[in-house]
Biopython code that builds the backbone (N, CA, C, O; Angstrom):
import numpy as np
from Bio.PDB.StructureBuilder import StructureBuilder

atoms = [
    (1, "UNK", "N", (-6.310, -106.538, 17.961)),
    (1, "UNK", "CA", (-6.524, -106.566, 16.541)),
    (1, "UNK", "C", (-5.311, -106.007, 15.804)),
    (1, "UNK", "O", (-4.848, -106.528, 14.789)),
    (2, "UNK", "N", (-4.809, -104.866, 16.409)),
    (2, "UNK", "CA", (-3.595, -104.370, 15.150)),
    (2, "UNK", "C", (-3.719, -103.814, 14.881)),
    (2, "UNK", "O", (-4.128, -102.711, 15.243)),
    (3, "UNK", "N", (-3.216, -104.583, 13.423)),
    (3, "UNK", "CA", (-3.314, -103.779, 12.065)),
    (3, "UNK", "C", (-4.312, -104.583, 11.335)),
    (3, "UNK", "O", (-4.503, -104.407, 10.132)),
    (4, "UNK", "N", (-5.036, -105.572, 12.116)),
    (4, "UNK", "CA", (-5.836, -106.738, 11.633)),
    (4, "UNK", "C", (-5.428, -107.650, 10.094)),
    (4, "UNK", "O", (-6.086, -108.046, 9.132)),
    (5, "UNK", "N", (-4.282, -107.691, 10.417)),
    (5, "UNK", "CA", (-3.544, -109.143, 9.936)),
    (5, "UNK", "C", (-4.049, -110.166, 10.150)),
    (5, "UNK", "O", (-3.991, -110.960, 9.211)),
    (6, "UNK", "N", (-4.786, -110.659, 11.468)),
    (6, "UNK", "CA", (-4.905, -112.231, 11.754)),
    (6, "UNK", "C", (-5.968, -112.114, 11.809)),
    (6, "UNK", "O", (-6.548, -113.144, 12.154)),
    (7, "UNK", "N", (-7.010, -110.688, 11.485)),
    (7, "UNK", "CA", (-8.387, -110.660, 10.918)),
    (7, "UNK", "C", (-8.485, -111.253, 9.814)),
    (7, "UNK", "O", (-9.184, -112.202, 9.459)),
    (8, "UNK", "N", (-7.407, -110.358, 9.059)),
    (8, "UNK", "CA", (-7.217, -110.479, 7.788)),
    (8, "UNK", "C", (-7.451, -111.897, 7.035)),
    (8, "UNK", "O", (-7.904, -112.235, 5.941)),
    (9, "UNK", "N", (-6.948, -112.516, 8.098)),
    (9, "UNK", "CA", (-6.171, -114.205, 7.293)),
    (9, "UNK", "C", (-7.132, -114.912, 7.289)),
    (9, "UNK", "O", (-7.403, -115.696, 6.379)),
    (10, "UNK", "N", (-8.226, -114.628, 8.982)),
    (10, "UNK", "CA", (-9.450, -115.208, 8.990)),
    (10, "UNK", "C", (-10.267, -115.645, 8.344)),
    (10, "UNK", "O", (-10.767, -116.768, 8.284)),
    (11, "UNK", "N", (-10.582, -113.923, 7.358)),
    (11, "UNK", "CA", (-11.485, -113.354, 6.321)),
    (11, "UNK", "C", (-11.443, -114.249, 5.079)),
    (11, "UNK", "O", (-12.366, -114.950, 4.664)),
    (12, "UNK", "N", (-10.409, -114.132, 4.635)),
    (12, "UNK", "CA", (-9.760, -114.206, 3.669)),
    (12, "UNK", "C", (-9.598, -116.501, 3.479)),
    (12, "UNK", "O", (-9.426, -117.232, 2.504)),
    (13, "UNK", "N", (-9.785, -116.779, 5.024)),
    (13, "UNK", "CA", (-9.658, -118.608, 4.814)),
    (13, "UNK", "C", (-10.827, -119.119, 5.294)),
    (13, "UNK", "O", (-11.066, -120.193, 5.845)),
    (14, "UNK", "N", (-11.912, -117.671, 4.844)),
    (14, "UNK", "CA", (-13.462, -118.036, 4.714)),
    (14, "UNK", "C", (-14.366, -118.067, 5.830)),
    (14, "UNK", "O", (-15.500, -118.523, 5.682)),
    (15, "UNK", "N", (-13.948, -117.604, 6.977)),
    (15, "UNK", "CA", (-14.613, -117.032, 8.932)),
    (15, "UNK", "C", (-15.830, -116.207, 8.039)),
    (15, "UNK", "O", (-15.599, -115.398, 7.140)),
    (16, "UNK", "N", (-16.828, -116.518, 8.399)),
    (16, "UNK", "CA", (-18.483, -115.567, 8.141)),
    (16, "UNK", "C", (-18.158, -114.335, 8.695)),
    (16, "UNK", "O", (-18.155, -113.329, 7.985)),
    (17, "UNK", "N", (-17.849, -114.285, 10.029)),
    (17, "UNK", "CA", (-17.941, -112.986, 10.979)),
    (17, "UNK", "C", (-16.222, -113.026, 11.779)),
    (17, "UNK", "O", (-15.742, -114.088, 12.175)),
    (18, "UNK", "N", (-15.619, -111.924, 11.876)),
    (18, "UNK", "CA", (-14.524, -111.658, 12.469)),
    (18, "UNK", "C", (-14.531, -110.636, 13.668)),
    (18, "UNK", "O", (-14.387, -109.515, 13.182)),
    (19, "UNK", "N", (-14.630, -110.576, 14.912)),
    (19, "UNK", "CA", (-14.294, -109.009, 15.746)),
    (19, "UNK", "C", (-12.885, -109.363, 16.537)),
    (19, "UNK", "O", (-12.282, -110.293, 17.072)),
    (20, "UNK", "N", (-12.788, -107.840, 16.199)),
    (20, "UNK", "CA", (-10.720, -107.995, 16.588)),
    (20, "UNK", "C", (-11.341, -107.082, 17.648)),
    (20, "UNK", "O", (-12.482, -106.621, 17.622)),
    (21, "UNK", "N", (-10.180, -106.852, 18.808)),
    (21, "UNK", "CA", (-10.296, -106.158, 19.920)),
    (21, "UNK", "C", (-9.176, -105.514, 19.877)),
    (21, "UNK", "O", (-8.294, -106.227, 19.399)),
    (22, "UNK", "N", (-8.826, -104.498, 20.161)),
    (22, "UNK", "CA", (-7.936, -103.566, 20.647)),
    (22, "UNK", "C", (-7.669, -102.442, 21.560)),
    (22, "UNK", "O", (-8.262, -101.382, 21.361)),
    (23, "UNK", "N", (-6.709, -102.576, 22.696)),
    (23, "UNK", "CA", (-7.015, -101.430, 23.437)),
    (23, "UNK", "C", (-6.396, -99.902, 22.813)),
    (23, "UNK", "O", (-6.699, -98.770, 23.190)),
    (24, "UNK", "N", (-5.392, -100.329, 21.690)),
    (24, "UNK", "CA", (-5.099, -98.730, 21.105)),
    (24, "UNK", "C", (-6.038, -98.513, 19.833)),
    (24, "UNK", "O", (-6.291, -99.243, 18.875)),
    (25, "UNK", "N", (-6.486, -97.151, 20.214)),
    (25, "UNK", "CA", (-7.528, -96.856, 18.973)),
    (25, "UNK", "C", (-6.902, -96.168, 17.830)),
    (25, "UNK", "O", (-7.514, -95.555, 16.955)),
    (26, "UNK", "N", (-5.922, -96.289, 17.896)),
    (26, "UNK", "CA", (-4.683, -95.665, 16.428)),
    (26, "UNK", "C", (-4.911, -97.179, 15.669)),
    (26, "UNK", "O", (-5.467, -97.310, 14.579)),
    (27, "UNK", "N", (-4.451, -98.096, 16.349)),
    (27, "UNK", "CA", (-4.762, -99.888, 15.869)),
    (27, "UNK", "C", (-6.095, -99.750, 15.290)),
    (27, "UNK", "O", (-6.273, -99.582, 14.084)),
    (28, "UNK", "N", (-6.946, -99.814, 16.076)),
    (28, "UNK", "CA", (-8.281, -100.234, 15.763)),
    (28, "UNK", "C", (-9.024, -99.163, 14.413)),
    (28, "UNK", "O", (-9.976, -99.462, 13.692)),
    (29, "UNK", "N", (-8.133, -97.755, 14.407)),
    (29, "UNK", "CA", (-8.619, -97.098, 12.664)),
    (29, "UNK", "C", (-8.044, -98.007, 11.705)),
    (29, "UNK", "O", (-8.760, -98.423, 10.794)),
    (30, "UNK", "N", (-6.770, -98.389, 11.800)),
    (30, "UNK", "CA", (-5.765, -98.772, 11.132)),
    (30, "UNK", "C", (-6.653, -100.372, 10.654)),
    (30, "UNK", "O", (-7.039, -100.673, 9.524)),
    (31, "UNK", "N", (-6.761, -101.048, 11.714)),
    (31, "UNK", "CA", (-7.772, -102.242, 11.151)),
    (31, "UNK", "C", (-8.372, -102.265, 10.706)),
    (31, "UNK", "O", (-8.341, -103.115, 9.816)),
    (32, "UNK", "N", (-9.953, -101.109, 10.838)),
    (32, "UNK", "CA", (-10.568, -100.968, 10.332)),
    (32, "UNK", "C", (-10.505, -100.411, 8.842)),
    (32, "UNK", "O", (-11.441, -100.656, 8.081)),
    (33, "UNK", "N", (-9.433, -99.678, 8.427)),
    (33, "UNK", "CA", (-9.089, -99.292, 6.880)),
    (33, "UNK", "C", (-8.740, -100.579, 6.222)),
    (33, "UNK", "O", (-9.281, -100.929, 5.174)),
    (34, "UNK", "N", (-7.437, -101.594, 7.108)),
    (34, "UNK", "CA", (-7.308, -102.564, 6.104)),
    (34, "UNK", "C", (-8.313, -103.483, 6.236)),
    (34, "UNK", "O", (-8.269, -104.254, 5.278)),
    (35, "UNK", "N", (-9.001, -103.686, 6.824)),
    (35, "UNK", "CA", (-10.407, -104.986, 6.768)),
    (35, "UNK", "C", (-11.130, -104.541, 5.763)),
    (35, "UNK", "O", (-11.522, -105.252, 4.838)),
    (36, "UNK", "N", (-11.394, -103.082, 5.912)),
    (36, "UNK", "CA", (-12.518, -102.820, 4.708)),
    (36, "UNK", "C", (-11.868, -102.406, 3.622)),
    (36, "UNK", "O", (-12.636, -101.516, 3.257)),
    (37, "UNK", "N", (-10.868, -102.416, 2.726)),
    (37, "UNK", "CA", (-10.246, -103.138, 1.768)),
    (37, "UNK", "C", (-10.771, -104.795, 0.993)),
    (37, "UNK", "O", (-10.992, -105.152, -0.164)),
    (38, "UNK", "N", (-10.820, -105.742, 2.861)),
    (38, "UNK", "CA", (-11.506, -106.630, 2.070)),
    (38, "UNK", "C", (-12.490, -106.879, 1.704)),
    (38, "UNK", "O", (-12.721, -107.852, 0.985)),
    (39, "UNK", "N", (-13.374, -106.020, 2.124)),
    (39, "UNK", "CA", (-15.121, -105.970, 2.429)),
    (39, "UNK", "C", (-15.221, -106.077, 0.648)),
    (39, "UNK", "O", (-15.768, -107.047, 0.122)),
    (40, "UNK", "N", (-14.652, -105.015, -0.119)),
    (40, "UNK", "CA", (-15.041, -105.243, -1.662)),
    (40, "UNK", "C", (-14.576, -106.325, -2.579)),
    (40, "UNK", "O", (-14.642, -106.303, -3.808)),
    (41, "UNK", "N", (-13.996, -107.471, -1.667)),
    (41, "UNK", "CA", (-13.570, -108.110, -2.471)),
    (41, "UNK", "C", (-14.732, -109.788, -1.896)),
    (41, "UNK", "O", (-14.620, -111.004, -2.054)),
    (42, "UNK", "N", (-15.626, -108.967, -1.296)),
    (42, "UNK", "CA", (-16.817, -109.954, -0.917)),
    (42, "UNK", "C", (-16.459, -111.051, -0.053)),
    (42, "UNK", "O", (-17.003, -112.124, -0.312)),
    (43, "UNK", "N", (-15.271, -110.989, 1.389)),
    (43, "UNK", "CA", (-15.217, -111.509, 2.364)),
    (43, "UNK", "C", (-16.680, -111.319, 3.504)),
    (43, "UNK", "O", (-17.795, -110.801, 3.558)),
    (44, "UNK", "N", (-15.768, -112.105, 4.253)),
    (44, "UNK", "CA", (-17.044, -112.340, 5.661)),
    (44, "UNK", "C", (-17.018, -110.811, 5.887)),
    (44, "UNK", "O", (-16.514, -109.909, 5.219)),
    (45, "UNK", "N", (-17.845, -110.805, 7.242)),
    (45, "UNK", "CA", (-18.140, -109.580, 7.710)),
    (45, "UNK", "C", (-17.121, -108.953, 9.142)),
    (45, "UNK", "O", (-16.521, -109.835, 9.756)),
    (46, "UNK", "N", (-17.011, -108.065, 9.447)),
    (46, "UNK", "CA", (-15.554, -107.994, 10.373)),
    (46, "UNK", "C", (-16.533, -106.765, 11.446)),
    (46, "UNK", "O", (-17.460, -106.149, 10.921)),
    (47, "UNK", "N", (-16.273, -106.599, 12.546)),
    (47, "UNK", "CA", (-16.184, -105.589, 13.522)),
    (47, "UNK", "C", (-15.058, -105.491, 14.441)),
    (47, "UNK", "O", (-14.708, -106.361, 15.238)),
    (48, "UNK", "N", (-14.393, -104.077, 14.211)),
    (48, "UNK", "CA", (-13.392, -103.438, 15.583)),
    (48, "UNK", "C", (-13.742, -103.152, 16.480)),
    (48, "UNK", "O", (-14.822, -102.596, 16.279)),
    (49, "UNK", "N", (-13.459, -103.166, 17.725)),
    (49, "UNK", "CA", (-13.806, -103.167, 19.035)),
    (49, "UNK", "C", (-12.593, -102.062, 19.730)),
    (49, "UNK", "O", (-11.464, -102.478, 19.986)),
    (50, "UNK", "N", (-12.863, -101.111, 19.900)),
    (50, "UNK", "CA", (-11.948, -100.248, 20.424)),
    (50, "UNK", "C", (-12.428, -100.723, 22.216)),
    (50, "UNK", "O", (-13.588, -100.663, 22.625)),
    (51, "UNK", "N", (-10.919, -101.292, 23.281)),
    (51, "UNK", "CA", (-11.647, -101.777, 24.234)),
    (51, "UNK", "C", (-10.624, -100.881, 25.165)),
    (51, "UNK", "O", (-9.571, -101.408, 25.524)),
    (52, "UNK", "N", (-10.907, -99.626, 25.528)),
    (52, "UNK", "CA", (-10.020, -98.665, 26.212)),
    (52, "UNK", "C", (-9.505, -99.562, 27.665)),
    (52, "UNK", "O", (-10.135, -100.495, 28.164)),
    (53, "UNK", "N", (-8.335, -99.054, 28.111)),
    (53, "UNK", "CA", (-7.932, -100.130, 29.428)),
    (53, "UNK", "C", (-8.199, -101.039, 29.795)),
    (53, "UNK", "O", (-8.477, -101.298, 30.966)),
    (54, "UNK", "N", (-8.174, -102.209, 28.320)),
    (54, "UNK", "CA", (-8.444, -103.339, 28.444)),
    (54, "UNK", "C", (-10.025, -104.030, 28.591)),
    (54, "UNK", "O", (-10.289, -105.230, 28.516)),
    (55, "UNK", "N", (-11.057, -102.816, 28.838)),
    (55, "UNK", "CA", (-12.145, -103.186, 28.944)),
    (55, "UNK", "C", (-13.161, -103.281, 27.668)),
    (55, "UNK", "O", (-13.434, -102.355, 26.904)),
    (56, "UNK", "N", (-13.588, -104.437, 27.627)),
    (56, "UNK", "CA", (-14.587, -104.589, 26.134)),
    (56, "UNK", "C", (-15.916, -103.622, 26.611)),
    (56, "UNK", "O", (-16.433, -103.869, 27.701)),
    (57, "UNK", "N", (-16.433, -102.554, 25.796)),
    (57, "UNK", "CA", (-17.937, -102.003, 26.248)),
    (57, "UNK", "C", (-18.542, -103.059, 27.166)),
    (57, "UNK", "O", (-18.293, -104.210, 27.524)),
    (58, "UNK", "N", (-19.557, -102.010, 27.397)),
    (58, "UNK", "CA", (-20.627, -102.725, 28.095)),
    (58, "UNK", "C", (-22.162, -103.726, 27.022)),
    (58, "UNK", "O", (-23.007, -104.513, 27.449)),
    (59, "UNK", "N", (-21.976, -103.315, 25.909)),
    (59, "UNK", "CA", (-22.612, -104.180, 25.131)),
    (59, "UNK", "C", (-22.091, -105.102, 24.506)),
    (59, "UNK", "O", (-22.572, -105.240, 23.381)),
    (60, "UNK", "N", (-21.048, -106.018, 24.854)),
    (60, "UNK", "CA", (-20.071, -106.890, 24.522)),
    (60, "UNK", "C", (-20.212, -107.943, 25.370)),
    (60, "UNK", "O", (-19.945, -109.076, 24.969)),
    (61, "UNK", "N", (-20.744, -107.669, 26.936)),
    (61, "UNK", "CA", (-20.912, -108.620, 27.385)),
    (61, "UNK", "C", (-21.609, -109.228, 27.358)),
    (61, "UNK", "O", (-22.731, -108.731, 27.454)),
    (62, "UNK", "N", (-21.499, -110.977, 27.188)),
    (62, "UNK", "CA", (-23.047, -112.078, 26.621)),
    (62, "UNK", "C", (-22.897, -112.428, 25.175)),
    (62, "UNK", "O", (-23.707, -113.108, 24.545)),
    (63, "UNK", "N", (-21.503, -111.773, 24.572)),
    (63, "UNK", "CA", (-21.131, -112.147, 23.609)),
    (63, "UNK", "C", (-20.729, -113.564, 22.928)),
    (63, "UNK", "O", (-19.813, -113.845, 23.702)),
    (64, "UNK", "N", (-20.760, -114.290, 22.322)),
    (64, "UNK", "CA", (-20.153, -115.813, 22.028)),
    (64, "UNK", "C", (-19.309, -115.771, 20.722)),
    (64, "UNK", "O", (-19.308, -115.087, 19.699)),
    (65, "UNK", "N", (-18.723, -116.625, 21.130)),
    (65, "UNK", "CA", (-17.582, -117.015, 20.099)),
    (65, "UNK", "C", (-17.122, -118.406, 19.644)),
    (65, "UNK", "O", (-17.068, -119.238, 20.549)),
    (66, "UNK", "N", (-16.753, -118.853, 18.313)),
    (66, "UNK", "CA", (-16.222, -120.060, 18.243)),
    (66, "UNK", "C", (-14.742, -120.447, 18.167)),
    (66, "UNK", "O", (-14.303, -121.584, 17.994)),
    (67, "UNK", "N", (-13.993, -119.230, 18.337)),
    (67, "UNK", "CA", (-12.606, -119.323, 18.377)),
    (67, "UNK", "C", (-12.054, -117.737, 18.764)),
    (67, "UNK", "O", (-12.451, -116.622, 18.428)),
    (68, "UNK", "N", (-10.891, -118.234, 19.678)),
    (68, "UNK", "CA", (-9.733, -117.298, 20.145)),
    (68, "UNK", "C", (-8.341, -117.047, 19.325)),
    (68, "UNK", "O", (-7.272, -117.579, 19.626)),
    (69, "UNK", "N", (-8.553, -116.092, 18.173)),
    (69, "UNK", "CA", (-6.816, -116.366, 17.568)),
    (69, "UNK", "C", (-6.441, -114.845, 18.475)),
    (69, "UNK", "O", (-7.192, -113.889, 18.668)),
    (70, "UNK", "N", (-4.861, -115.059, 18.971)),
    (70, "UNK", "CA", (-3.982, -114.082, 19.200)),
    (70, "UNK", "C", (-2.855, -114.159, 19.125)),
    (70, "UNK", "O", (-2.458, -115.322, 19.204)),
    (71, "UNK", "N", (-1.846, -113.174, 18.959)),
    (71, "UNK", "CA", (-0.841, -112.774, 18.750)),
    (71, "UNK", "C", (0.639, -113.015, 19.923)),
    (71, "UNK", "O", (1.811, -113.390, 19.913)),
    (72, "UNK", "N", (-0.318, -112.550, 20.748)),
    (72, "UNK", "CA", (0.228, -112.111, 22.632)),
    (72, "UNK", "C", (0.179, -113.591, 23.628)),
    (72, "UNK", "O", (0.159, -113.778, 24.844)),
    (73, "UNK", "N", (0.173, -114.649, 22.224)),
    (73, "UNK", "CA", (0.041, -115.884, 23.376)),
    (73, "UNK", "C", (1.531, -116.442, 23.109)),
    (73, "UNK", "O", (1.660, -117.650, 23.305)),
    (74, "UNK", "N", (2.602, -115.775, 22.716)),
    (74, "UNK", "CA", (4.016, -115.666, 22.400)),
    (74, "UNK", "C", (4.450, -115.583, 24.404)),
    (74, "UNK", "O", (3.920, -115.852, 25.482)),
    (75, "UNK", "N", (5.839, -114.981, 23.808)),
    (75, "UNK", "CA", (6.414, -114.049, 25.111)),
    (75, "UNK", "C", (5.200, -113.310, 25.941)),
    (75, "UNK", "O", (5.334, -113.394, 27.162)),
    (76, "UNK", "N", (4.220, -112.711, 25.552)),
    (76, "UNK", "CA", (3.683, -112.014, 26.579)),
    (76, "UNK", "C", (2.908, -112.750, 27.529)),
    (76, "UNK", "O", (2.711, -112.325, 28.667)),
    (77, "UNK", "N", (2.369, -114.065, 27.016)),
    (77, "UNK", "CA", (1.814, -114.833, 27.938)),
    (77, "UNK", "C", (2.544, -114.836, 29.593)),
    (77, "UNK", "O", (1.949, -114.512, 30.621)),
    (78, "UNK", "N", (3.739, -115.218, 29.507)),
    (78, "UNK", "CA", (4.611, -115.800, 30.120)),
    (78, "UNK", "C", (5.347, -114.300, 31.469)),
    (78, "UNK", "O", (5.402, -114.124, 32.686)),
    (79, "UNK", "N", (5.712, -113.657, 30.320)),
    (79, "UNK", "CA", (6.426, -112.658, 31.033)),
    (79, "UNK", "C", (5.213, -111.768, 31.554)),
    (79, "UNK", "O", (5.577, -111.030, 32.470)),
    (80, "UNK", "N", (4.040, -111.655, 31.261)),
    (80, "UNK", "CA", (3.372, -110.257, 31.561)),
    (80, "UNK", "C", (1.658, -111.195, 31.950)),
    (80, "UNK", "O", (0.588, -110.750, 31.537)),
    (81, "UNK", "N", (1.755, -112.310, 32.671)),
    (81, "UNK", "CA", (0.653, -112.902, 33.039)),
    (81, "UNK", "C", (-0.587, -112.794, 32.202)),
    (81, "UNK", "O", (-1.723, -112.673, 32.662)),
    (82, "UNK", "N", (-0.256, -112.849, 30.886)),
    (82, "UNK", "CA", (-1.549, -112.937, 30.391)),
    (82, "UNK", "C", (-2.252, -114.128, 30.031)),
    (82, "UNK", "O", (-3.138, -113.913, 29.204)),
    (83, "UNK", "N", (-2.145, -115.208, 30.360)),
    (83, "UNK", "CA", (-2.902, -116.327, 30.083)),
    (83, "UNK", "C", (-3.596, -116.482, 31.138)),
    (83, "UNK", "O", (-4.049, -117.623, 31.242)),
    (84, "UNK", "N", (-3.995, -115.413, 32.395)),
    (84, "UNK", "CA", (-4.861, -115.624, 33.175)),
    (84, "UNK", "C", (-6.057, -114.480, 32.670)),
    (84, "UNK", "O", (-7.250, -114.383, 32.958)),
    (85, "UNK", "N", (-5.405, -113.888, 32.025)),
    (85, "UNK", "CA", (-6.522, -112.351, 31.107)),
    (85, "UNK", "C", (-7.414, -113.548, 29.936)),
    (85, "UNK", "O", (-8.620, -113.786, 29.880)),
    (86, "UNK", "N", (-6.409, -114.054, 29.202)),
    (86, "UNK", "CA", (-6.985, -114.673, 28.336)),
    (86, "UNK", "C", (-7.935, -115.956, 28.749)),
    (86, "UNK", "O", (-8.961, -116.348, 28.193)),
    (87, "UNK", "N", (-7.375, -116.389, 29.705)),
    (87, "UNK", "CA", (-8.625, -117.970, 30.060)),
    (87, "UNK", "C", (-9.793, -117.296, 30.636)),
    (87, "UNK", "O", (-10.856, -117.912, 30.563)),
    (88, "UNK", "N", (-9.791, -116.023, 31.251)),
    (88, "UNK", "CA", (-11.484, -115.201, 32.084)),
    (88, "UNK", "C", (-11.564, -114.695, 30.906)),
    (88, "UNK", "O", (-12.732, -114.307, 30.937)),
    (89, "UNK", "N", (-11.065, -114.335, 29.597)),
    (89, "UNK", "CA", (-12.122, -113.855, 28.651)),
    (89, "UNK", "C", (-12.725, -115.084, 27.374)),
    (89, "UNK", "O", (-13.754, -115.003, 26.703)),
    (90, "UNK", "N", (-11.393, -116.464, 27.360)),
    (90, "UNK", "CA", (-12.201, -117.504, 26.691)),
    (90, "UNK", "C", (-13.088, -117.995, 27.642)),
    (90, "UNK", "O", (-13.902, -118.563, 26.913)),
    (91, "UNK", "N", (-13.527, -118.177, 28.927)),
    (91, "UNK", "CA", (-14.217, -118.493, 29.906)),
    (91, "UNK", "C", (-15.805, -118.147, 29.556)),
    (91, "UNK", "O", (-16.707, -118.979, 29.462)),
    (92, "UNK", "N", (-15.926, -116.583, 29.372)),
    (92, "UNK", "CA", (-16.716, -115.733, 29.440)),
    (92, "UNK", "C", (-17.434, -115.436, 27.756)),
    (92, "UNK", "O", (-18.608, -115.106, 27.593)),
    (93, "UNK", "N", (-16.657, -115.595, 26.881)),
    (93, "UNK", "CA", (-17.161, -115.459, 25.801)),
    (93, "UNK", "C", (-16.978, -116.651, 24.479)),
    (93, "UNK", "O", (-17.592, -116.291, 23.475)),
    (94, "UNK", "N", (-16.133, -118.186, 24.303)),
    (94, "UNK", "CA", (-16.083, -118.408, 23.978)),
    (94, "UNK", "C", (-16.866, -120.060, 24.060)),
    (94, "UNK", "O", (-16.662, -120.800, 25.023)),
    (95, "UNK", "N", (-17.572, -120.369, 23.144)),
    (95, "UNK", "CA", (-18.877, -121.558, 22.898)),
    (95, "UNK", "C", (-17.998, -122.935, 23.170)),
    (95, "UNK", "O", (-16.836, -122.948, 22.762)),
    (96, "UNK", "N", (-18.545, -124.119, 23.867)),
    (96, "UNK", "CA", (-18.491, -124.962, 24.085)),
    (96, "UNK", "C", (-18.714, -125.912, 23.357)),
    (96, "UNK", "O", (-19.940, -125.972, 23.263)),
    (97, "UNK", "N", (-18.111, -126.959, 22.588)),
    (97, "UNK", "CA", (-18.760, -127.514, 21.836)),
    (97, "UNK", "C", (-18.186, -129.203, 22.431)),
    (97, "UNK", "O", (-17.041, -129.588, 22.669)),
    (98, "UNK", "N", (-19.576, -129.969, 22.535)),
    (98, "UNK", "CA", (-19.194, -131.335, 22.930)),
    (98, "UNK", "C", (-18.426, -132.587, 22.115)),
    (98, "UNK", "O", (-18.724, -132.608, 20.921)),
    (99, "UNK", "N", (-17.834, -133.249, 22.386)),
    (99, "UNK", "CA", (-17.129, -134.071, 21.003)),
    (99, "UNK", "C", (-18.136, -135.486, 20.980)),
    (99, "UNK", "O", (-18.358, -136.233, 21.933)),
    (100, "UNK", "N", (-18.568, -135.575, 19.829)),
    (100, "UNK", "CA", (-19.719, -136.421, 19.874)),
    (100, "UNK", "C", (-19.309, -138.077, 20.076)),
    (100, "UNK", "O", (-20.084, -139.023, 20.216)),
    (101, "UNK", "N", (-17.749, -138.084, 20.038)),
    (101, "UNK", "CA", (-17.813, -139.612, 19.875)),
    (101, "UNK", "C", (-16.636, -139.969, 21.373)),
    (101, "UNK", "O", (-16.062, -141.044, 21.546)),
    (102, "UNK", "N", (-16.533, -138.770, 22.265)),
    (102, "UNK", "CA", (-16.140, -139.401, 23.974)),
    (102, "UNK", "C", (-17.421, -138.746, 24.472)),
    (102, "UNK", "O", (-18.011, -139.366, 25.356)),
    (103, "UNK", "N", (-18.033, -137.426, 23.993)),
    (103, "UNK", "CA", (-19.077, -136.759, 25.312)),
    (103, "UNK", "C", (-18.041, -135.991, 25.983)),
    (103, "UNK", "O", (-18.355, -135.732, 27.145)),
    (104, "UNK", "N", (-16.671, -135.452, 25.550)),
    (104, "UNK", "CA", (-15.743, -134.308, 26.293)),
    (104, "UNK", "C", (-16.414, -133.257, 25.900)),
    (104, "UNK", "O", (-16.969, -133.278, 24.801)),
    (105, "UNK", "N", (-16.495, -131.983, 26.849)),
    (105, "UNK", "CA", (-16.904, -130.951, 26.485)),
    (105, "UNK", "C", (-15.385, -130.328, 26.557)),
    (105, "UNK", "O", (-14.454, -130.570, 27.326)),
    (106, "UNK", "N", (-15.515, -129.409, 25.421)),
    (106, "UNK", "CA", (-14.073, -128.595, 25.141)),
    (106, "UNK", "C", (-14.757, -127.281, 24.048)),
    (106, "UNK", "O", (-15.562, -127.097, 23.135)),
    (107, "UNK", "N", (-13.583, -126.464, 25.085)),
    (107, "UNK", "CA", (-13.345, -125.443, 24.486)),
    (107, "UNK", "C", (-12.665, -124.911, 23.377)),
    (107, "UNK", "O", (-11.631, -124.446, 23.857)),
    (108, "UNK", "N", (-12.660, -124.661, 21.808)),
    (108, "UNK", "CA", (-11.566, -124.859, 21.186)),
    (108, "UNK", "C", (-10.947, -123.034, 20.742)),
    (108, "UNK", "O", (-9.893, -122.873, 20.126)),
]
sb = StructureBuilder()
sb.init_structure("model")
sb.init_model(0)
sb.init_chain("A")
sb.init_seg("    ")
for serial, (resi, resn, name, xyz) in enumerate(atoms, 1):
    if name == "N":
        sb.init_residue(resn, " ", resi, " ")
    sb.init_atom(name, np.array(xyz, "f"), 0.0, 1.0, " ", f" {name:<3s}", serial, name[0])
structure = sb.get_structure()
């Protein structure tokens, strides 16, 4: 999440519900001050996720989602193997939706 910038943008280009994840919890105050900034200006609704050593709580799991935005799908993908972090957590938490006019199921 950040400084929840790409919460931010979410919010703000009309997302109902936003949760950012972060494993530093200096980030995740910091998000949480600027998200709720937007809260009074009558955006969607947002939750921070402080996820210490990479791990989301234990009430996170069984979670769903309709989209993955990140930051870290730059250089860090590549150099620091994270597009195998990221496909077991779009795997695990992100909704399937079928395309009605082949019958592909995709992930978006």
């Amino acid at each position: 999440v950040g400084t929840g910038m790409l919460s931010a943008i979410c919010l703000e280009a009309g997302c109902a519900s936003v949760t950012g994840l972060d494993t530093n919890e200096t980030m995740c105050h910091l998000a949480d001050l600027h998200l709720g900034k937007l809260r009074s200006r009558g955006g969607g609704s947002f939750q921070v996720v402080h996820c210490p050593g990479g791990k989301a709580p234990a009430w996170f799991a069984g979670r769903r989602f309709d989209m993955l935005v990140s930051e870290i799908l730059g250089t860090l993908t590549t150099s620091e193997s994270m597009l195998k972090y990221l496909t077991k957590y779009a795997r695990a938490h992100l909704d399937v939706f079928v395309d009605e006019a082949t019958g592909e199921r995709r992930v978006y």
